[in-house]
Backbone bond lengths (Angstrom), bond angles and torsions (degrees), N, CA, C in turn:
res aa  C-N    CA-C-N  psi(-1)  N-CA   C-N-CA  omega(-1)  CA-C   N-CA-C  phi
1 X - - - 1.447 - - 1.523 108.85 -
2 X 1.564 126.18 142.79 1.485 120.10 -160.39 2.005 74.50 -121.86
3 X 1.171 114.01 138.31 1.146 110.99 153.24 1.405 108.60 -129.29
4 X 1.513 131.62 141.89 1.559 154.33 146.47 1.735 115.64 -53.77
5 X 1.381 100.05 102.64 1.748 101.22 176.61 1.564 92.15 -88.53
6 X 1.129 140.57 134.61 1.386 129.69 159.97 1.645 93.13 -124.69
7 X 1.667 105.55 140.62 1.504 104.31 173.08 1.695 90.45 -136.21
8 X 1.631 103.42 142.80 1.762 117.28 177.21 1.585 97.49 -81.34
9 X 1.835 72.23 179.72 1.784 90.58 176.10 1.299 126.26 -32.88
10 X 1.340 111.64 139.63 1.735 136.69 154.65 1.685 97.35 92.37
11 X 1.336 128.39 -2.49 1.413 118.22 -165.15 2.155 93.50 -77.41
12 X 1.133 90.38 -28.93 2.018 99.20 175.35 1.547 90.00 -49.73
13 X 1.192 146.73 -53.07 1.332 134.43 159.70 0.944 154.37 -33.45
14 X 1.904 112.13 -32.24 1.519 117.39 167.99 1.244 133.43 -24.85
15 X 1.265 148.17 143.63 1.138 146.33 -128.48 1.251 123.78 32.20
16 X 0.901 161.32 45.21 1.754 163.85 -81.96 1.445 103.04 121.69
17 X 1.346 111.89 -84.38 1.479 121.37 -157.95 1.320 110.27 -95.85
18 X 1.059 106.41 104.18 1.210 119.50 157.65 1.454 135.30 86.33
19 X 1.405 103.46 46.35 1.969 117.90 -126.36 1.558 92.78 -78.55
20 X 1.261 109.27 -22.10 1.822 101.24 -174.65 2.214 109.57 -56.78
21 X 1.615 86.38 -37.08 1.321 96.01 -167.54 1.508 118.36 -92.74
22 X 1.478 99.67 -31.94 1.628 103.97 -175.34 1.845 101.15 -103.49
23 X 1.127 121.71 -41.70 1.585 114.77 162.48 2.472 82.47 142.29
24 X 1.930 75.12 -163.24 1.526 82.89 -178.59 1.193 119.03 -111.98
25 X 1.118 108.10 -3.04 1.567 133.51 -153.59 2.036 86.88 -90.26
26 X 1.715 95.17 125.15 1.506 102.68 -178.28 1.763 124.69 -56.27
27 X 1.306 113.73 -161.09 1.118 92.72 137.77 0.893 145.77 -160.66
28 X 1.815 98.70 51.47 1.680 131.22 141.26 1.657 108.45 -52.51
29 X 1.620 108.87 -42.14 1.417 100.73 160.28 1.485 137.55 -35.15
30 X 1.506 97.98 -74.53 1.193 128.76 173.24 2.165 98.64 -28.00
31 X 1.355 88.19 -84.01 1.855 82.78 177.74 1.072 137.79 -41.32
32 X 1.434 103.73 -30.03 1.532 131.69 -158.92 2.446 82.89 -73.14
33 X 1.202 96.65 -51.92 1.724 118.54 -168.77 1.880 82.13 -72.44
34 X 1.108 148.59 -55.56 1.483 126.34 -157.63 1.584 91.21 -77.41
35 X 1.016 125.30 -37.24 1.704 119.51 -164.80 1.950 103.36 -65.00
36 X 1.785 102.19 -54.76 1.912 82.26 172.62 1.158 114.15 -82.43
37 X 1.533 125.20 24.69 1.636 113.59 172.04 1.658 85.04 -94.86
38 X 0.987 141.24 -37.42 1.439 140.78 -129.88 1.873 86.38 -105.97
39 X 1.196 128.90 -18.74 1.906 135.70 176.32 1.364 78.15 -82.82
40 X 1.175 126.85 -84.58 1.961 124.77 -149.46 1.628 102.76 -56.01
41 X 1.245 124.21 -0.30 1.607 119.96 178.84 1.624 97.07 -102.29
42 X 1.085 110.26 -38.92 1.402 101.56 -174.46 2.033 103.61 110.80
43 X 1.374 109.66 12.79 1.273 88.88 -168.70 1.676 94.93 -152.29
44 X 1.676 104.64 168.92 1.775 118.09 -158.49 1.429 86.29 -81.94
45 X 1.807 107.84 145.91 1.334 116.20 150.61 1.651 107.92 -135.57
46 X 1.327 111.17 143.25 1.310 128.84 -155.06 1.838 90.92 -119.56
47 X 1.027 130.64 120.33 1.235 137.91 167.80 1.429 141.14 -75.00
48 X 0.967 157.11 60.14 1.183 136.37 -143.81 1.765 106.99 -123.45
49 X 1.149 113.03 156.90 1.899 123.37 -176.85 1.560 106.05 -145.08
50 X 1.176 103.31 139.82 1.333 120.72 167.63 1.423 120.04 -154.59
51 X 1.005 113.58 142.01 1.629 131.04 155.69 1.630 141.39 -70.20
52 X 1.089 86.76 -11.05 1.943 120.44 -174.72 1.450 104.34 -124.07
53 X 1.602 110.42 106.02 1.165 144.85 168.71 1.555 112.04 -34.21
54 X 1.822 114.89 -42.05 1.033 122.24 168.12 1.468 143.60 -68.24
55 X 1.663 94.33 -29.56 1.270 125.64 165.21 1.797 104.80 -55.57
56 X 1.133 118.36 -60.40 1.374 120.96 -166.93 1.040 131.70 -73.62
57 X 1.880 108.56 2.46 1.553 125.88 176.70 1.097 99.10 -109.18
58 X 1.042 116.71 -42.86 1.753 110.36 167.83 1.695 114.28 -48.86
59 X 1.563 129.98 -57.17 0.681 112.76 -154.80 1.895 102.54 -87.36
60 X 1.460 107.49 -0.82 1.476 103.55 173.26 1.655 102.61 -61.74
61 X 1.715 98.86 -62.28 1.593 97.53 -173.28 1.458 128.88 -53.10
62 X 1.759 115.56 -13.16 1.528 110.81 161.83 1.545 127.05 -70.42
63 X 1.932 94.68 -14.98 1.350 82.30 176.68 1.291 139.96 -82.42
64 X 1.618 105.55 2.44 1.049 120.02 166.49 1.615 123.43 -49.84
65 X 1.603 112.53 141.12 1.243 114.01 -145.06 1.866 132.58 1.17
66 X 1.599 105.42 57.34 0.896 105.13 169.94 1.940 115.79 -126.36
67 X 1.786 93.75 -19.16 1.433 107.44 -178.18 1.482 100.82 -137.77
68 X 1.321 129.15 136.26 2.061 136.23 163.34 0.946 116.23 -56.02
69 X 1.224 136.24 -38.11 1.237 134.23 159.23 1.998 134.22 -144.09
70 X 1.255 115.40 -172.46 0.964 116.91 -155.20 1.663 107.38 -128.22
71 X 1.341 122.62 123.65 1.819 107.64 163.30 1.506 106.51 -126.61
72 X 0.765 117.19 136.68 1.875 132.14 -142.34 1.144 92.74 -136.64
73 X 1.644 130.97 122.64 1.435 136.83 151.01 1.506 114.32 -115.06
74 X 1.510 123.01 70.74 1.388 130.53 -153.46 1.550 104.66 -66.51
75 X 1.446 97.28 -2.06 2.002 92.16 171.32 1.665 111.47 39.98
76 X 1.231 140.23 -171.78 1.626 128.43 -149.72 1.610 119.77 -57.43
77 X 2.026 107.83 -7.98 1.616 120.79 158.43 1.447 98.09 -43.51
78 X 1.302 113.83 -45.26 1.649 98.40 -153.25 1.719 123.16 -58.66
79 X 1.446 99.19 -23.46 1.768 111.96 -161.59 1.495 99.49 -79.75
80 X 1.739 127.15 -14.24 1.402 129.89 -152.47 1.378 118.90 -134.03
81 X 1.649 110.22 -49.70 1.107 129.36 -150.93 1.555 100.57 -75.85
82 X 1.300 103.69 124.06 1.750 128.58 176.96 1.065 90.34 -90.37
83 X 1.442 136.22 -61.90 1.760 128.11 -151.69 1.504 107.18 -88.49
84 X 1.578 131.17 0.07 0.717 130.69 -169.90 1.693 100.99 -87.50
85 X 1.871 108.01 -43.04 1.290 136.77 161.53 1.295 115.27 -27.52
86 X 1.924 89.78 -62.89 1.580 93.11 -160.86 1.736 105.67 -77.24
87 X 1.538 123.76 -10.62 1.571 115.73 -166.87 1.847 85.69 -89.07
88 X 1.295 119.32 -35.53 1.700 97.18 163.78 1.185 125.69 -60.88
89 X 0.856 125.79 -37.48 1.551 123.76 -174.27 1.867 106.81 -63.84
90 X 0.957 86.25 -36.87 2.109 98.73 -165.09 1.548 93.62 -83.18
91 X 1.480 130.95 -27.32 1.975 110.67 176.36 1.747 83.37 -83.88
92 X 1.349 138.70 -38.42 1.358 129.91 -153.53 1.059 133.89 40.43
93 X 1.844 106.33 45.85 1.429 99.94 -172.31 1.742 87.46 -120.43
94 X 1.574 121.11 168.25 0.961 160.68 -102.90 1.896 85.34 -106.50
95 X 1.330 128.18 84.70 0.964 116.85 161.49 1.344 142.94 -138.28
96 X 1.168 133.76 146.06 1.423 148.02 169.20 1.458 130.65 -36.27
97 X 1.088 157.06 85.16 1.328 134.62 169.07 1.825 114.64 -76.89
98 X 1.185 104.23 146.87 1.458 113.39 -174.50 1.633 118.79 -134.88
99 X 1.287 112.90 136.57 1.514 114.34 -178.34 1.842 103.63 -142.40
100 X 1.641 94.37 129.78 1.580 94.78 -170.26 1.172 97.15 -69.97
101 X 1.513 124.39 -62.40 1.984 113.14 168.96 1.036 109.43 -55.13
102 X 1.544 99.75 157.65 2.036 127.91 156.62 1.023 122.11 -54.24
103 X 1.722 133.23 54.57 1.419 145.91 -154.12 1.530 97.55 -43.75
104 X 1.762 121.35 -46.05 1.369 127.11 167.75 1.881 116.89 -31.68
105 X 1.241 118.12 -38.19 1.411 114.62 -164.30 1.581 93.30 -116.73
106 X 1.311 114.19 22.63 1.866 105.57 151.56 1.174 114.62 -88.15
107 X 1.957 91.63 -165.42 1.295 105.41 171.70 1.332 106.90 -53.13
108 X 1.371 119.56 162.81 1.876 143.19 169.69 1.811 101.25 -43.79
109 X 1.446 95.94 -43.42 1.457 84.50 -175.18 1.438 125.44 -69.87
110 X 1.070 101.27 -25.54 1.899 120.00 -170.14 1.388 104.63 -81.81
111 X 0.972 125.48 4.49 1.849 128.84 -161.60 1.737 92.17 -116.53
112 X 1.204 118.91 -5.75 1.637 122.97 -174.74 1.781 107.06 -106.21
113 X 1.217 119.02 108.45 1.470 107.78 165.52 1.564 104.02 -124.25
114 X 0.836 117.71 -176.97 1.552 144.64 -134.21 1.168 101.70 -157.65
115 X 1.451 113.48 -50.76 1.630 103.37 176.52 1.308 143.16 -88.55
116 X 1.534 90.24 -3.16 1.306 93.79 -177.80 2.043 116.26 -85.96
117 X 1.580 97.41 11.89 1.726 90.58 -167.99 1.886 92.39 -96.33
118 X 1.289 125.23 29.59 1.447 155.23 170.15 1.311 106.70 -84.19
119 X 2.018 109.43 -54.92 1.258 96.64 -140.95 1.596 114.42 -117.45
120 X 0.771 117.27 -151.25 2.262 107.13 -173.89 1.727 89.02 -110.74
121 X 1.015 127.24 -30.26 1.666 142.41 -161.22 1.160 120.29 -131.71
122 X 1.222 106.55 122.64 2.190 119.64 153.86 1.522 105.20 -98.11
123 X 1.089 112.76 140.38 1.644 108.78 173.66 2.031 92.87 -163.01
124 X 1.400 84.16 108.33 1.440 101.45 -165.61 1.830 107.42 -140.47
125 X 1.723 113.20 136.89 0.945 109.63 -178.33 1.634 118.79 106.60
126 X 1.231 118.64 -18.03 1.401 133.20 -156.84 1.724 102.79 -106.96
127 X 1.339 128.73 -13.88 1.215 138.65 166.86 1.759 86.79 75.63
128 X 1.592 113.59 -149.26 1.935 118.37 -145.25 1.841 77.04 -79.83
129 X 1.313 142.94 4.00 1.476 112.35 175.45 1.449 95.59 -81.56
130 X 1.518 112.47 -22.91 2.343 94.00 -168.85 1.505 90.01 -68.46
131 X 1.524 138.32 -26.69 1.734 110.76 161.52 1.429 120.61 -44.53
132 X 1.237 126.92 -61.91 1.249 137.64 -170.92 1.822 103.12 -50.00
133 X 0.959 116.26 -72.56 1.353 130.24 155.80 1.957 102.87 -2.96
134 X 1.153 74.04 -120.17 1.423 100.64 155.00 1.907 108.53 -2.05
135 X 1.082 106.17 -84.93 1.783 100.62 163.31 1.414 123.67 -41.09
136 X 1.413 114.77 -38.99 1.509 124.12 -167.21 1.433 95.75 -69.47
137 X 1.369 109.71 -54.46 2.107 106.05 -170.09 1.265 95.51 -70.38
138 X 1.230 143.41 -21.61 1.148 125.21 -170.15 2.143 116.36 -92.20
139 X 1.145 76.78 2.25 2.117 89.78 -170.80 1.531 95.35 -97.14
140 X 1.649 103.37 -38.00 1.293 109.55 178.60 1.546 122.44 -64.25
């Protein structure tokens, strides 16, 4: 099974931004943690980050028949992004959205996604295990 981690803007920051809320842990970490979650499942994870909204629809629509599924942390994409929506909807393959905070116990705005009416899963709040997660329902 090949799965696509894609995470949006500012997560290239972790440990940096915002450490009370997002933690300290980098996020060379972060990959470093999806790559041996992705050996103990038995299956490929392909990483990718961007900052450019455009970037991340593009690289959804390559994944078309190239990866089974998808785990998506559209980071501030999530509260807005239509095309981000609409390039999930159009590969329609099997994906996850993920948030290291409890998007539920933010601001009003952060409690709204868009992307998740794409995906089979929310898994929010759990910091780099809702990746792991996230891989596991999806292997399953």
């Amino acid at each position: 099974m090949r799965i696509l981690v894609i995470n949006g803007p500012n997560l290239n920051m972790l440990g940096i931004r915002e450490p009370g809320i997002y933690g300290k842990e980098t996020y060379a970490d972060l990959c470093a943690y999806i790559e041996e979650q992705a050996k103990k499942l038995g299956v490929e994870a392909d990483v990718f980050q961007s900052n450019s909204e455009g970037a991340i629809v593009t690289r959804i629509q390559e994944a078309l028949g190239a990866y089974d599924a998808i785990v998506i942390n559209p980071a501030a994409y999530t509260h807005y992004s239509i095309a981000i929506l609409d390039a999930l909807k159009a590969v329609a393959l099997p994906t996850v959205e993920v948030h290291l905070s409890d998007i539920s116990t933010r601001e009003a705005f952060r409690q709204v996604s868009v992307t998740k009416d794409a995906c089979i899963a929310q898994i929010s709040g759990k910091g780099f295990n809702g990746y792991g997660e996230a891989m596991e329902m999806l292997a399953d």
